[in-house]
N, C-alpha and C positions, 0 to 999 in steps of 0.2 A: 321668574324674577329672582327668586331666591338664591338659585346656580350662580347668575354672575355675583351676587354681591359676595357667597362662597368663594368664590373662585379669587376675587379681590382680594380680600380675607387671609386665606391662604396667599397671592401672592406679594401680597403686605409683610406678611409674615417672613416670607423664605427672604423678602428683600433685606429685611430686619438683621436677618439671621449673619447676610453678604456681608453687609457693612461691619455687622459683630466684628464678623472675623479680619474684615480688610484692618479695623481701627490694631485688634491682637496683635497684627505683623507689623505695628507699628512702635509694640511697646517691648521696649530693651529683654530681653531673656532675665529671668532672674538668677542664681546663682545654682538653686537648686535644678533648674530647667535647662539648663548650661549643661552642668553635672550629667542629668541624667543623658544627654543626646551625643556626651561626648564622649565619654567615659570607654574606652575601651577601643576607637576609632582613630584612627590616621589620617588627617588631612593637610591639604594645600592650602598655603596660603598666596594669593596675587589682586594687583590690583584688577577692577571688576574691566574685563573683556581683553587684559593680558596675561599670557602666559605667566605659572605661579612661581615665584620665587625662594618661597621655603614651606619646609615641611614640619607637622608636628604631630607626637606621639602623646594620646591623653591616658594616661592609666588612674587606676585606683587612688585614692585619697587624698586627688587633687597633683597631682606627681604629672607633671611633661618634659619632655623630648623636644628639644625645638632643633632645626639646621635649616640655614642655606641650603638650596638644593647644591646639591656635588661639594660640600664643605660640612667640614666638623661639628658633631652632636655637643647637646651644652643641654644638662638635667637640671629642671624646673622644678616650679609650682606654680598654684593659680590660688588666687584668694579674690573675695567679694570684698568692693570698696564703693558702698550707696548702690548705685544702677551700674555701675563700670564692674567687668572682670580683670584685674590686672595681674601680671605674670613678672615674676620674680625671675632669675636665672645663678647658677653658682656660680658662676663668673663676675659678678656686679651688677650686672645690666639689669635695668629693671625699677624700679614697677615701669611697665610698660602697660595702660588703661582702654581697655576696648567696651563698647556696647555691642551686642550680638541679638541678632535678629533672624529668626526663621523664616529660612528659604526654600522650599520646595525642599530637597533632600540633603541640602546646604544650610551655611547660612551666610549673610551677611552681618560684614564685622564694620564699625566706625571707629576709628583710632580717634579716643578721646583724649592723649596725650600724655608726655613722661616728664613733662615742666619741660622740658627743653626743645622740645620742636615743633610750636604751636603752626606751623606751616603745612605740617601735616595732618592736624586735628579735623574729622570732620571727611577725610577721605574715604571713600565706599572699596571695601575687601571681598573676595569672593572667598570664601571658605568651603571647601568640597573633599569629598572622601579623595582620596589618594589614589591615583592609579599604580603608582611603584610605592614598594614599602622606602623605609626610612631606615639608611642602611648607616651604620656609626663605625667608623673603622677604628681598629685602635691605636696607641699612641706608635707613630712613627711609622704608619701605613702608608 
């Protein structure tokens, strides 16, 4: 008698443990957790089950590399603003506000918005390591 209630027990537990984790993948990345998974990595960015439309380079002390695929590099940053990561560019563009969510070896991005295009807020990104580096030609290439 004592086995099954064990057994319960424990699977009460591992259940516990399921849901832990499912609610995790639910709550926005924070900035440091961002930071760490990105930091150093090249990824795609597209919408979720289309081919990706641009790429980006995260380097050290918060510094990125964003392009169109097959179109000109444009050097960044990322800063923390509440629960959104939003990204600057030297060209103007910017803040552009995402939430980021852990994905299996990805992640998923929600475009929380730049004031100007509340049409796309709320859309699902797939974010994934990069199969081609991120190649920046330079001026007049």
């Amino acid at each position: 008698m004592r086995h099954p209630a064990l057994a319960l027990s424990v699977a009460l537990a591992l259940a516990g443990s399921v849901l832990a984790d499912t609610s995790l993948a639910d709550t926005p990345l924070s900035a440091e957790a961002f930071e760490r998974l990105v930091t150093g990595r090249t990824m795609t960015f597209g919408l979720e089950g289309e081919e990706p439309y641009g790429i980006e380079r995260y380097l050290p002390g918060r510094r990125v590399t964003w392009a169109f695929i097959g179109e000109a590099c444009i050097e960044g940053h990322w800063f923390a603003e509440g629960a959104n990561i939003c990204f600057a560019y030297e060209d103007g563009t910017g803040p552009e506000c995402w939430q980021f969510f852990k994905d299996g070896d990805g992640l998923i991005a929600h475009f929380t918005g730049d004031g100007t295009t509340e049409d796309e807020q709320g859309l699902r990104y797939s974010v994934r390591d990069a199969a081609i580096g991120l190649v920046c030609p330079g001026a007049g290439v």
